[in-house]
N, C-alpha and C positions, 0 to 999 in steps of 0.2 A: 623600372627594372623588369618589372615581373610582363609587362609589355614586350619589352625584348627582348625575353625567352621565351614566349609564346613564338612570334615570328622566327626565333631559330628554330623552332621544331617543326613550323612549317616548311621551312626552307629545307631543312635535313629529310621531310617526309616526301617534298617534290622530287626530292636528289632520286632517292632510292626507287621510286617508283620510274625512274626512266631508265630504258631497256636501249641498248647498245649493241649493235652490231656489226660485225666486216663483210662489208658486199663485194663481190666478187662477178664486175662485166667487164665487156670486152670492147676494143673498136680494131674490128677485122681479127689478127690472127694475135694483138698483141694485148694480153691479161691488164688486167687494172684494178686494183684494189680499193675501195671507198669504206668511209668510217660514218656510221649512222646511228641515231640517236631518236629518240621520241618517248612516248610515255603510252605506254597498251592499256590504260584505263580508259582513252578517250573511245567514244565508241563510233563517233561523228568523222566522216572527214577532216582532214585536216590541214592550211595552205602545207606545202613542199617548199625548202627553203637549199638553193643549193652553195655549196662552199667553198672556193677555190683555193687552194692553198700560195702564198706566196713563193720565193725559188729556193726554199729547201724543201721543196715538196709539203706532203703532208707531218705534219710537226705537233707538241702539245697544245699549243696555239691555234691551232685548227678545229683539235678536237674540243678543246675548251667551249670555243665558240659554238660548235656546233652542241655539245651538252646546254650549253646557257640558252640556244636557240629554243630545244628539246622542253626545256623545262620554262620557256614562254608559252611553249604548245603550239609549235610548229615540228615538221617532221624535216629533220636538215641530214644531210648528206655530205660528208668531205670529199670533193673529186677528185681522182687522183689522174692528174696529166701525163704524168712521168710512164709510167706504170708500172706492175707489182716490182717491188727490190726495188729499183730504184730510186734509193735515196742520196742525195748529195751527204758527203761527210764535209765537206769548207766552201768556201766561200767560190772559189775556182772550177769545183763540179758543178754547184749550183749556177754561175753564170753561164757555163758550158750550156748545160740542160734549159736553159730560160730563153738562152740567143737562137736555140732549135726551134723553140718554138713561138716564139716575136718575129724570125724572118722568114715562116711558113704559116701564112694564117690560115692557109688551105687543114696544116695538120691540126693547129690551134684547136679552131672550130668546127674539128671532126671530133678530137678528145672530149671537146665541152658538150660536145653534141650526144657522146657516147654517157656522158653523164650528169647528163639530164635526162636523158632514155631509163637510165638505171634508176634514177628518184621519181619519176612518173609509171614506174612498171610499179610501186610500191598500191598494195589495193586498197590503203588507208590515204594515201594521198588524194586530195584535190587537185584533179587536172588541171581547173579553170584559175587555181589562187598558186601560182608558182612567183616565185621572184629569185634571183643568186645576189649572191655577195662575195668581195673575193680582195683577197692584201696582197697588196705591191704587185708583184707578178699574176697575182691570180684577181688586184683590181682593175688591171690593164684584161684579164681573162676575161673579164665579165662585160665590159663594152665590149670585146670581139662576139658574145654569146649576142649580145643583144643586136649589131650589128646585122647577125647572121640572121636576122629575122624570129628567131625563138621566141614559143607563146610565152609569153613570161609577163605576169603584171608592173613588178619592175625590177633592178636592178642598184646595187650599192660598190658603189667603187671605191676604198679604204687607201689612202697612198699608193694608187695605183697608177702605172704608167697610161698615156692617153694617147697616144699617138697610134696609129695603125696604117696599113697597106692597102688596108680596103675603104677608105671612110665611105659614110652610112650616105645614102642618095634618100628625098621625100620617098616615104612608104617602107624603107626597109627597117625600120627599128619599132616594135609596137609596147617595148615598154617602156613605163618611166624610167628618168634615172636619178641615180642623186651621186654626186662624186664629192668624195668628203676627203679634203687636199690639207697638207701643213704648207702653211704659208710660206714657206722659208726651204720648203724641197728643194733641194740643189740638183737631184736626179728626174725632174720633170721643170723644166726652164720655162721662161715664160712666153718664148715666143711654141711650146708645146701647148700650152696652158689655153694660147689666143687661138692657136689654130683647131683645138678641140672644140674652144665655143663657137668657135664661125661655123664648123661641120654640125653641130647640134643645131645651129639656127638655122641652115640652111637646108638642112634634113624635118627641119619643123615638128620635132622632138620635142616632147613635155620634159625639160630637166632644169636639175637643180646643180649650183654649184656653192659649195661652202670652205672657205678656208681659215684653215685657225690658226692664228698668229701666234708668233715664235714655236714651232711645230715645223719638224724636218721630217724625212723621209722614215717609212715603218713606227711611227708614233703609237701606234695600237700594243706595239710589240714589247713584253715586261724586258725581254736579254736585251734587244738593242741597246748598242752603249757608244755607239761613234758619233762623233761630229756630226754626219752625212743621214744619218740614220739611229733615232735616238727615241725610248718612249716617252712619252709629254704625258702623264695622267692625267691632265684636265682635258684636254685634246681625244683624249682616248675613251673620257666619261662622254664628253659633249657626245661625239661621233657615234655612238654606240646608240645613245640615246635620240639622237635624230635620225637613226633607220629606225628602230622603235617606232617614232610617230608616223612616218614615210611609211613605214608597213599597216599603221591602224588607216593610213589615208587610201591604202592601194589595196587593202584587202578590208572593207566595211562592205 
């Protein structure tokens, strides 16, 4: 017992020491608000971890993530695609704003690009140990980032969509990846699934594919509550915990 309240007070001491704040860039003339997290005791460098939000934008579920990141001791960043205000209120604005930018990967990949500028401009970050992660709509974000050539040691894609406009040709992609799929997504089919890996093999890409059985689409996520999209807490421990070791393997 007395064990276990030792380690909550470590856990309560890491909380408070991480410092939070709302970053404020731009791509061109349109504002963008990012949510940022780390701990200012570190005095070293430190990897940059970036975070896409899924299509209600940036949400608690973002920030969570990017605090749990903060407090592994990495420096994470929420980016926001949409930009500043807009946030979806249902389901119907948020596919609005997600369909804007799945059939414009030109715009895609200029917003990712905009924020990733903004978490490498940070003077605590390590340029050379970056990697994103990103759910549903913002794990479909992160293969378009990687895609686009960005130095990034690798990349984690959460129930995110896989298909793209642009797929990746030998030489264009230089990070890892790891795509951590629910087995049973009904909103990524399988012949998406087959044609993602044929583009990773033929792009000759170091990546990983894992999927967890009986696990639908947005599994990470505590509200999902539909049939279609649902959280799986095993699914959601595993997953979490294999970027974990993906990240001791990509940044050793």
């Amino acid at each position: 017992m007395r064990s276990v309240t030792i380690l909550m007070l470590f856990a309560a001491a890491a909380a408070a020491e991480i410092k939070t704040e709302t970053v404020i860039y731009r791509d061109g003339d349109t504002v963008l608000e990012g949510f940022l997290a780390y701990n200012p005791k570190f005095s070293s460098l430190r990897p940059g971890i970036l975070v896409v939000h899924q299509w209600m934008g940036i949400t608690e579920h973002e920030k969570e993530k990017v605090l749990e990141l903060a407090k592994l001791g990495y420096v994470a960043l929420a980016a926001d695609i949409y930009g500043k205000g807009v946030r979806p209120k249902n389901f119907q604005e948020a596919r609005a704003q997600a369909t804007k930018y799945r059939t414009d990967a030109a715009l895609f990949r200029r917003r990712l690009a905009a924020a990733y500028e903004a978490l490498t401009s940070r003077v605590f970050v390590d340029k050379h140990k970056l990697a994103a992660i990103g759910f549903c709509f913002g794990g479909g974000g992160v293969l378009e980032l990687a895609r686009s050539g960005a130095a990034l040691r690798g990349v984690v894609s959460f129930h995110g969509g896989l298909a793209t406009k642009q797929p990746a040709k030998p030489g264009d992609i230089k990070a890892k990846v790891l795509v951590l799929h629910g087995a049973d997504d009904p909103h990524v089919p399988p012949d998406e699934v087959a044609a993602f890996m044929k583009e990773m093999r033929e792009a000759k890409v170091d990546w990983q594919f894992v999927a967890y059985g009986g696990a639908v689409h947005s599994f990470t996520q505590r509200k999902a509550n539909r049939d279609t999209a649902k959280y799986h807490p095993d699914a959601a421990r595993r997953s979490w915990q294999a970027m974990r070791n993906f990240f001791t393997e990509i940044f050793r």
